[in-house]
N, C-alpha and C positions, 0 to 999 in steps of 0.2 A: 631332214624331212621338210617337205612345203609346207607353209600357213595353213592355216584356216581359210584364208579365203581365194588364195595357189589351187587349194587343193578342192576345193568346193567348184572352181571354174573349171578346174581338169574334170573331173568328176562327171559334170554336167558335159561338158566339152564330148568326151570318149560317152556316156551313156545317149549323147545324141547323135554321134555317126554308126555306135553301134545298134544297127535294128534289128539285128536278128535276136532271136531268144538263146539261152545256153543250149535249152536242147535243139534247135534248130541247124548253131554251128557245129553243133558235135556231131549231130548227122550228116552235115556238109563236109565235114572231115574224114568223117568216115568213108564217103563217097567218095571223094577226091582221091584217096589214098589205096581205093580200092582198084585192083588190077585181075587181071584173067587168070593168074596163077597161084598169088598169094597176096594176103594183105595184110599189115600192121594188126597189132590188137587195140579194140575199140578207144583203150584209152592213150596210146599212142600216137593215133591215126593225127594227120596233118602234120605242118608246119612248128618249129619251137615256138612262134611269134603265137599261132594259130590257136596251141594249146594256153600259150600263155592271158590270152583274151578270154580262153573257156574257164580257169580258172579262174581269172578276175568277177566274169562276171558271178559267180557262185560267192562271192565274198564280199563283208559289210567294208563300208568306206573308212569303215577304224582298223580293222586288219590289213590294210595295204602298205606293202612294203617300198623299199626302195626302186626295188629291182620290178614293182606293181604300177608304179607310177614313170619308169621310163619307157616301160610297154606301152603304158596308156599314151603316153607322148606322142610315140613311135606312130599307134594308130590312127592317132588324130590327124598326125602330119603327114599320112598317109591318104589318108582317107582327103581331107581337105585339099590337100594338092593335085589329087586326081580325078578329082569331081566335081560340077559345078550343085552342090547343095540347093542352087536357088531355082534351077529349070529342071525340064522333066530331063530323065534318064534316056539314052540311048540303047536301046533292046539291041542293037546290030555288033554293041562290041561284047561279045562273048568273053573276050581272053580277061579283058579289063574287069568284068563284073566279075568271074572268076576269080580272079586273083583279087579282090576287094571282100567279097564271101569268105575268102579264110583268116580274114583279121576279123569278119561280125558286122560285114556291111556288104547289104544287097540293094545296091542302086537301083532295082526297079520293084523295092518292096515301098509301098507307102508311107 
């Protein structure tokens, strides 16, 4: 397990690129996963990675496991690498914001 203070930066790290709320990404999962014939059950819907960010955030920073803290990795280093954090968002890439929405981060939410 990380430090005390590993895990306090992750923490802060993953709770600042993720803006969406739990229920926000779970409806956005649900959306995504939804198709004209049939769809996932609610608690199914999205991506492993996708669920696994909906879980985290429903969970205190003392329950997080090992397998909580390389999601949270994952995301970071996701999010960080395909965004620039410091200017405004470009509304014109759909797919990018899309695919950023299912780990819990909407580039053109405040």
């Amino acid at each position: 397990m990380a430090d005390a203070l590993e895990l306090d930066a992750l923490w802060e790290d993953f709770h600042r690129v993720v803006n969406m709320t739990s229920a926000e990404l779970a409806d956005w999962l649900r959306v995504r996963d939804s198709g004209e014939v049939t769809e996932p059950l609610p608690d199914d819907a999205g991506p492993p990675l996708g669920q696994h960010v909906l879980a985290i955030l429903q969970k205190r920073r003392t329950d997080l496991t090992e397998d909580d803290l390389r999601a949270m990795r994952k995301v970071v280093d996701t999010v960080t690498s395909q965004t620039d954090l410091e200017n405004e968002p470009r509304a014109d890439d759909t797919r990018l914001r899309h695919r950023l929405m299912t780990v819990g981060h909407d580039p053109l939410k405040p």
